[in-house]
C-alpha positions, 0 to 999 in steps of 0.5 A: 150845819142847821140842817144836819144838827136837826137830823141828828135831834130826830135821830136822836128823839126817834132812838129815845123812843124806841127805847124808852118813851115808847116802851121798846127797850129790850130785856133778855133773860138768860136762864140755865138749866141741867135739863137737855133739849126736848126734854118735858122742863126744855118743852114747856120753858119754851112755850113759856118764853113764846108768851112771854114775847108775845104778852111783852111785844117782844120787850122781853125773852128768855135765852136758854142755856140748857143741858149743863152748858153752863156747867153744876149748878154750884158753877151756875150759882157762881155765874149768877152772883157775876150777872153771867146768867140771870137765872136758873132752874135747880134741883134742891142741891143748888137751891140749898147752896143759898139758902140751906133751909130749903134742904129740909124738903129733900129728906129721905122718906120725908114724903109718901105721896104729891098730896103732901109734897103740894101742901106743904110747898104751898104752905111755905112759900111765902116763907121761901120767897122772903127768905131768898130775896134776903139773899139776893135772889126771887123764887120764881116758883116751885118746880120738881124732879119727882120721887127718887128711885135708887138704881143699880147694875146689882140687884141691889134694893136693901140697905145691906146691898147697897153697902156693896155697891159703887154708889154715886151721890151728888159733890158737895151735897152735904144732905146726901152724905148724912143721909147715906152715912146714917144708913151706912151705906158708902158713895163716891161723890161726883159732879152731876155732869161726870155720872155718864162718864163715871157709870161708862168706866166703871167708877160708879155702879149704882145712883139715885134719880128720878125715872125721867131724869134717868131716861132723859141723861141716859143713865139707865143705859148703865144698869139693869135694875130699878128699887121700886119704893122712893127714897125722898122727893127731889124739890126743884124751883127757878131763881132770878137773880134779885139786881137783874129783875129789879132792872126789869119795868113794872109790866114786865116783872108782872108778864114773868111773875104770871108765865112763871106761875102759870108755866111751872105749875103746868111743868109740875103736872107734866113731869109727874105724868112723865115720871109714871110714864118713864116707869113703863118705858124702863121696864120695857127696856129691860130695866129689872123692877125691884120690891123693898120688902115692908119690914126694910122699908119701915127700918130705913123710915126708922133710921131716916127719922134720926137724920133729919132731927141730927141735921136740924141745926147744922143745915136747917133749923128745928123749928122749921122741920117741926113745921114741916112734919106738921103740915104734913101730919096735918094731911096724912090725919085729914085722910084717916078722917 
């Protein structure tokens, strides 16, 4: 019995270490994200994930869930609060649904160029980040779509065009609404994972997507034509949910923090470049390159200037859009200079 009872102490001695004392227990991420396999977000995730079980001994890892198998990213959202999925890429639509004030990045004609789409990012982080931990979530990093395009099987590229046309905006995206209505222009709301179905059957003609969104879901198969000026930036960013990564050991947190940093700015240079590149690759399969006329531009500039300060209050606040409408005053008068 004496003999016995000391195998099982050695047993149980050489578990605790593998575990615990020698640093062995093991931490899966599991992370969902619309993005398909072999796209540039999957790609670069993936080398991401390699480094992080190469720096952690293999102690930690990411399980990705990608290509909508988790469903929306609202459905995404749901499974994280129930610890289903620990952490998420997402699009200003998902990010809004925590925490509204984050929607004011993706108004119509906000941006003209990276320039200032970097500047203000970097200046609001911090701000972000704190916001989010008080809802229970951590900003791992800033991500990005790009600029947003308007796409149509009609030869649509003005407001009164699009006044014709079946228009798809994301459900339950309460800024698309505002800014399609204060531009009259009518849409059909669906789930993100309906649009091909939708645009196969008919139901939807026309959407809005940045070019490597489009080639990478195949939306363009479904139209011929293509608005050349962007109608808004489309922001993205990952949340970790905030119980799972305080479970996380020191080191650890410290081995996600530096890859995610690392690993989304490299994705934001990526999928800036794709996007140029998605451009030619569009036009080569016959996409049909549409010129807004200036005077057009300049109107819906005008008409978007009275929706962001209509929502200030009912999604983000005043003062923040002031802000941000500085910060990027602040870069448009450093180029005059």
């Amino acid at each position: 019995m004496m003999k016995i009872f000391k195998n099982a102490v050695a047993v149980a001695l050489v578990l605790c270490c593998t575990r615990y004392a020698c640093g062995e227990e093991k931490f899966v991420l599991k992370l969902a994200t619309l993005a398909p396999e072999g796209t540039t977000w999957m790609n670069t995730m993936e080398e991401m994930n390699e480094q992080i079980k190469k720096q952690s001994n293999g102690r930690l890892r990411i399980q990705f869930y990608p290509g909508g198998v988790m469903g929306d990213e609202l459905d995404v959202i749901r499974k994280m609060r129930f610890n289903q999925v620990h952490a998420a890429g997402f699009s200003g639509v998902g990010l809004g649904k925590v925490l509204p004030d984050v929607r004011v990045l993706d108004l119509p004609y906000l941006f003209y160029s990276y320039e200032e789409v970097d500047y203000v990012h970097q200046k609001l982080l911090d701000h972000f980040k704190r916001a989010y931990d008080k809802e229970g979530y951590i900003l791992a990093g800033w991500a990005e779509a790009g600029f947003v395009y308007m796409f149509s099987q009609s030869s649509a590229c003005d407001r009164e065009s699009f006044r014709k046309v079946k228009l798809w905006a994301w459900q339950d995206d309460p800024l698309a609404k505002a800014a399609f209505d204060g531009m009259g222009i009518s849409t059909i709301p669906l789930p993100i994972t309906d649009v091909m179905t939708s645009l196969q059957v008919g139901m939807v003609d026309s959407f809005y997507s940045p070019p490597l969104a489009t080639i990478a879901l195949q939306w363009y198969t479904r139209v011929k034509y293509m608005c050349t000026f962007p109608i808004t930036h489309a922001t993205g960013a990952v949340l970790i949910n905030k119980k799972y990564y305080e479970k996380l050991p020191d080191d650890l947190k410290k081995i996600l923090d530096d890859n995610f940093s690392t690993y989304l700015q490299t994705l934001i240079v990526r999928t800036r470049d794709d996007n140029e590149k998605s451009k030619e690759t569009l036009r080569k399969n016959g996409i049909v390159m549409l010129e807004a006329a200036d005077k057009e531009v300049e109107e819906l500039a005008v008409e978007s200037g009275k929706v962001w300060y209509n929502l200030a209050g009912k999604i983000y606040s005043r003062e923040l859009l002031d802000q941000v409408l500085a910060l990027i005053n602040e870069v448009r008068n450093d180029k005059k200079n």
